[in-house]
C-alpha positions as CSV (number, residue, x, y, z in Angstrom):
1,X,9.5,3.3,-17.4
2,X,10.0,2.7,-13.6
3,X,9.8,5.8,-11.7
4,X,12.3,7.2,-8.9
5,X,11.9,9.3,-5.8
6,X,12.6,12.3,-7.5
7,X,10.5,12.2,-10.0
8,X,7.8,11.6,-7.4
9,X,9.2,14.7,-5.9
10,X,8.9,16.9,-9.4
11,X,5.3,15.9,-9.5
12,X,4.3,17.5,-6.4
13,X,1.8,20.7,-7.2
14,X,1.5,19.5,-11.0
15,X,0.5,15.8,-11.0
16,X,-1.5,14.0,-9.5
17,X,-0.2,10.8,-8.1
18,X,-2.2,7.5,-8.6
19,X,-0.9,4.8,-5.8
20,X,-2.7,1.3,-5.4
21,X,-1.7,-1.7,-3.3
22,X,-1.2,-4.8,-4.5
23,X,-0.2,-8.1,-3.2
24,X,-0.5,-10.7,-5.8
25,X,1.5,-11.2,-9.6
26,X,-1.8,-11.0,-11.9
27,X,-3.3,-7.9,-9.9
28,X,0.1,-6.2,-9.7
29,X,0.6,-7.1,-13.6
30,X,-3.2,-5.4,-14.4
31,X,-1.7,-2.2,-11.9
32,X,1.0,-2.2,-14.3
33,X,-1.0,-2.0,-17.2
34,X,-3.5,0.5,-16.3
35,X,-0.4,3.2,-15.9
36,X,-0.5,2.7,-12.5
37,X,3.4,4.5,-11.2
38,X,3.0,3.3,-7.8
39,X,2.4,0.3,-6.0
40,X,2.6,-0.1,-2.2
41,X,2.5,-3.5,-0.9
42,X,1.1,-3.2,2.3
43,X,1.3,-4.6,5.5
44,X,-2.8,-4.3,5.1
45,X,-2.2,-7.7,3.7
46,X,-3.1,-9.7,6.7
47,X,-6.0,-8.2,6.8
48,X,-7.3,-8.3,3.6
49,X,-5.7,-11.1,2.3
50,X,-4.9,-13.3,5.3
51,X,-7.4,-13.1,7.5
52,X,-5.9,-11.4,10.6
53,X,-7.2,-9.0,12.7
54,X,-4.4,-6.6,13.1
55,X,-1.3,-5.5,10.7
56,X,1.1,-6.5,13.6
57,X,0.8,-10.2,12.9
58,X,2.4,-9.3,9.4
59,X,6.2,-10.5,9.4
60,X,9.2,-9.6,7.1
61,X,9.2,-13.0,5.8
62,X,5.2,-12.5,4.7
63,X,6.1,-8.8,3.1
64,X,9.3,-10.7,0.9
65,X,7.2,-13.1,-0.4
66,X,3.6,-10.7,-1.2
67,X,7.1,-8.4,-2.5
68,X,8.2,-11.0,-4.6
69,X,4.7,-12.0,-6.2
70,X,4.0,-8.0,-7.4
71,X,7.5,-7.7,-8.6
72,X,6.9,-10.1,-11.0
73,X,3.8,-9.0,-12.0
74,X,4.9,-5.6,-12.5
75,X,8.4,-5.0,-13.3
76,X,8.6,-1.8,-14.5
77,X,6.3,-0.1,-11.6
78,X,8.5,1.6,-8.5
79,X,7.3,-0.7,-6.1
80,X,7.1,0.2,-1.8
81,X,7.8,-2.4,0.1
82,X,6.2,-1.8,4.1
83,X,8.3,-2.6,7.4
84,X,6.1,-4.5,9.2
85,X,5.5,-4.0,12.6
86,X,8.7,-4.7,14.9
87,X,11.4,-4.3,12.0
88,X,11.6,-0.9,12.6
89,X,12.7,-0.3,16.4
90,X,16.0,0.1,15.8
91,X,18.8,1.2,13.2
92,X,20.3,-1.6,12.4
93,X,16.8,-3.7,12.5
94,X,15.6,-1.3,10.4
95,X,18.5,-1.3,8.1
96,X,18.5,-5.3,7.6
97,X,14.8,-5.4,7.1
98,X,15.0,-2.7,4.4
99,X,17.2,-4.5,3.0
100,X,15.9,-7.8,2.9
101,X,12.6,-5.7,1.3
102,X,14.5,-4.7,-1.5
103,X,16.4,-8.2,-2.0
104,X,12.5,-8.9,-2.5
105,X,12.0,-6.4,-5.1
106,X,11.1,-3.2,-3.7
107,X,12.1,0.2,-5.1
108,X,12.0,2.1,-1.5
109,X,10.1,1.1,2.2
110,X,7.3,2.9,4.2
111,X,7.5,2.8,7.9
112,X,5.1,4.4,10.1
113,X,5.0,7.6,12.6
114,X,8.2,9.8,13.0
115,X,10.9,7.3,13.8
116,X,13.7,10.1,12.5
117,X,16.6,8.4,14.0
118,X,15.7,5.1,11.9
119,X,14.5,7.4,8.6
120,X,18.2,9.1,8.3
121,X,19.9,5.8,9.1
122,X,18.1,4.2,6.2
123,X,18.8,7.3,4.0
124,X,22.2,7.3,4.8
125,X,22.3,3.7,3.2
126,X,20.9,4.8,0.0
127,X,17.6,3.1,0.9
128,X,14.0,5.5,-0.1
129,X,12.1,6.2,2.5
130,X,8.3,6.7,2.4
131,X,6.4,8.2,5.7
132,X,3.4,7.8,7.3
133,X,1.7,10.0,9.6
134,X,-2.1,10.4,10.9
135,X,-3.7,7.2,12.2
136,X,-0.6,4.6,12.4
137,X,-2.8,1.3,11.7
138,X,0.4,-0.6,13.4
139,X,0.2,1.0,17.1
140,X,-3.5,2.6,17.0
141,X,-6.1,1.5,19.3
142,X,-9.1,2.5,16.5
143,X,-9.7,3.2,13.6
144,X,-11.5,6.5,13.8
145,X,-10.1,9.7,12.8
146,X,-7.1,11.6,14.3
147,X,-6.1,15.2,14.1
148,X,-9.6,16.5,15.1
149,X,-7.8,18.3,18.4
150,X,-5.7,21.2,18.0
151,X,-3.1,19.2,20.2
152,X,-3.4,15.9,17.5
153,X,-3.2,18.2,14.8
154,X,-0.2,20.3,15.8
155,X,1.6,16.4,16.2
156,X,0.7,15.3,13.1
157,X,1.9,18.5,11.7
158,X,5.2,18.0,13.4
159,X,6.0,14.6,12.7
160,X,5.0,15.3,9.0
161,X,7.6,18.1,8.8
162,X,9.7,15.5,11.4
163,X,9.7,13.0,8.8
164,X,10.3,15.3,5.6
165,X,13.4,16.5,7.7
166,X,14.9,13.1,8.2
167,X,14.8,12.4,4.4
168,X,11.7,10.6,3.3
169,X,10.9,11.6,-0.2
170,X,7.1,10.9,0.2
171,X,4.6,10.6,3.2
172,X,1.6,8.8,3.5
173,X,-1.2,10.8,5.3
174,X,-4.1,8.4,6.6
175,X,-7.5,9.8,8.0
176,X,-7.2,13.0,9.1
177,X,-9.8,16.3,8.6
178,X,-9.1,17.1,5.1
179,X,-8.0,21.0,6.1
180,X,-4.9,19.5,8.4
181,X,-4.5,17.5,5.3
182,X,-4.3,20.5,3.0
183,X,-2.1,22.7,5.2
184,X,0.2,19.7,5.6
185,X,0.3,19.5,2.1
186,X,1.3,23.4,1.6
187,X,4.1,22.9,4.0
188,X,6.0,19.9,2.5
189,X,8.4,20.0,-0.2
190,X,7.7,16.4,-0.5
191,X,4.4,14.5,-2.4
192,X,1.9,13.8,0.0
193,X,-0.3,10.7,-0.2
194,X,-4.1,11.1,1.1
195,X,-6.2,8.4,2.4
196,X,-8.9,8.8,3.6
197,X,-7.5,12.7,3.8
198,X,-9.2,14.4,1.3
199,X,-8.2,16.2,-1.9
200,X,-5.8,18.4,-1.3
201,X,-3.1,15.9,-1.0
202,X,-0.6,15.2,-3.6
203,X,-2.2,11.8,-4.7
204,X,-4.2,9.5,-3.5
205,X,-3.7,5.5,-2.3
206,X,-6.7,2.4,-2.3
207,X,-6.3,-0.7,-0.9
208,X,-6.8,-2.8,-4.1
209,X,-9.3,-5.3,-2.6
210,X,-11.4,-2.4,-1.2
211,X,-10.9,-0.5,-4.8
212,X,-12.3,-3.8,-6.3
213,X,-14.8,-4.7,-3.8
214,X,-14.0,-8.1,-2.6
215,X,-14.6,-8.6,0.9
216,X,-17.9,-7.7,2.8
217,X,-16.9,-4.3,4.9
218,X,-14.8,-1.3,3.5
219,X,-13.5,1.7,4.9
220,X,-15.7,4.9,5.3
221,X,-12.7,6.7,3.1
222,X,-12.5,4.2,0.2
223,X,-14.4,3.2,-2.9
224,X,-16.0,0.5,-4.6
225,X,-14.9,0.6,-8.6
226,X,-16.5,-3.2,-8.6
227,X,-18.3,-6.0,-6.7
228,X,-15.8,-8.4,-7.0
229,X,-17.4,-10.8,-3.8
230,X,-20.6,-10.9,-5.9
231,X,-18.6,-12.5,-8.8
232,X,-16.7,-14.9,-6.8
233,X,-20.4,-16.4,-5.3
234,X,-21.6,-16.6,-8.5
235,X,-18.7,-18.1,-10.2
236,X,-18.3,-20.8,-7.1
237,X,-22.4,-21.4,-7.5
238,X,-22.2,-22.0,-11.2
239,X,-19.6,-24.8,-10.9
240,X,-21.0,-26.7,-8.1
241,X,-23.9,-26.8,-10.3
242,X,-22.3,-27.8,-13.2
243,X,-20.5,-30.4,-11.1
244,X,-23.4,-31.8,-9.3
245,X,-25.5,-32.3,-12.7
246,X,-22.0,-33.6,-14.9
247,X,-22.5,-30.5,-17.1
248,X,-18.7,-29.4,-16.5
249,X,-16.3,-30.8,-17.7
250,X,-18.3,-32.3,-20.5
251,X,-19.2,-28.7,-22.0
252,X,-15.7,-27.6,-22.4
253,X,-13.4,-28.4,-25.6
254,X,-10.5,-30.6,-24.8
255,X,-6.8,-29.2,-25.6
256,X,-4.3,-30.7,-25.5
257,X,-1.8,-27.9,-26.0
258,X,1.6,-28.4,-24.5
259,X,1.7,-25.9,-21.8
260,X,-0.9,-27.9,-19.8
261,X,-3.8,-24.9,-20.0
């Protein structure tokens, strides 16, 4: 049974909250199966699956259709769609984007750093809102870890608190020293989501494809349940071999079934 905000809410203090990404129809239909209550399709997808070196060459058209693709695949899982970068700097852009996310198949959106005025706009429009505070992968110059300052950690603080204010019923804290991750935690009413923030949070998000290993550099913060890289050599070795010495197709039974496979 698809989840809603508020149950996400009613977990917070008792229940753990498993989150992966997920971009494609059979991954986000194995999400589904595992029990998986939340999926976040993330903007991370040009990185990991397109190639680009930055989240802000992600557009809305790219989000509907990675959106589309995991809806299918999982249609009973509360799915977050992410505004990608530009479709949040105003209202009404905001608004039509969220929209057009949800048209898609999402369940709520994510938008990064304490855009308020934009948060309550979509809240007032019956549109979920999921925050993100910490290092803001859309607008920060590295990678490395924010909140080590008193100063950075008395901002993150506020735009956490910022955020819960303007209605979000779930924030997203990324990479911050896992006692400002804690005490953020403690002073939300709302389900924080930790990564690479320790584990005091609420629950915790991976980026599928660093979960499942497949790609060749990972985030300090995330783990490796597989090797998935290693199997895709081998299994593009082992057919060009076959292919080269006429072994495949000849060692596979013919069918001639009717749906072609």
């Amino acid at each position: 049974m698809k989840l809603n905000p508020q149950d996400f809410v009613s977990m917070k203090g008792s229940t753990p909250i498993p989150m992966l990404t997920a971009y494609t129809c059979p991954v986000a239909r194995s999400v589904e199966e595992a029990g998986i209550p939340i999926v976040l399709v993330g903007d991370t997808v040009g990185m990991v699956e397109m190639g680009f070196d930055s989240t802000r060459n992600v557009t809305i058209e790219h989000m509907e259709y990675h959106i589309g693709a995991v809806r299918r695949g999982a249609k009973n899982t509360h799915i977050i769609g992410d505004l990608p970068y530009g479709t949040d700097d105003a209202p009404d852009i905001a608004l039509t984007s969220a929209r057009r996310l949800l048209q898609a198949g999402a369940d709520s959106v994510k938008l990064e750093g304490p855009n308020t005025q934009v948060i309550r706009h979509l809240v007032s429009h019956n549109i979920p809102v999921v925050g993100h505070t910490g290092l803001l992968p859309q607008t920060a110059k590295s990678f490395k870890q924010v909140g080590r300052t008193q100063e950075e950690a008395k901002q993150i603080m506020n735009d956490a608190q910022a955020i819960q204010d303007a209605g979000a019923f779930m924030v997203v804290i990324e990479h911050i020293p896992y006692a400002l991750a804690g005490e953020i935690t403690k002073g939300l009413s709302i389900p924080t989501i930790g990564i690479g923030a320790g584990p005091d949070c609420d629950g915790q998000v991976l980026v599928i494809n660093d979960a499942l290993g497949l790609g060749d550099y990972w985030p300090p913060f995330s783990k490796q349940y597989a090797y998935v890289s290693k199997t895709v050599l081998q299994v593009a070795r082992e057919f060009s071999q076959e292919v080269e010495s006429m072994e495949f197709p000849n060692n596979i039974i013919q069918f001639t079934g009717t749906n072609g496979r």
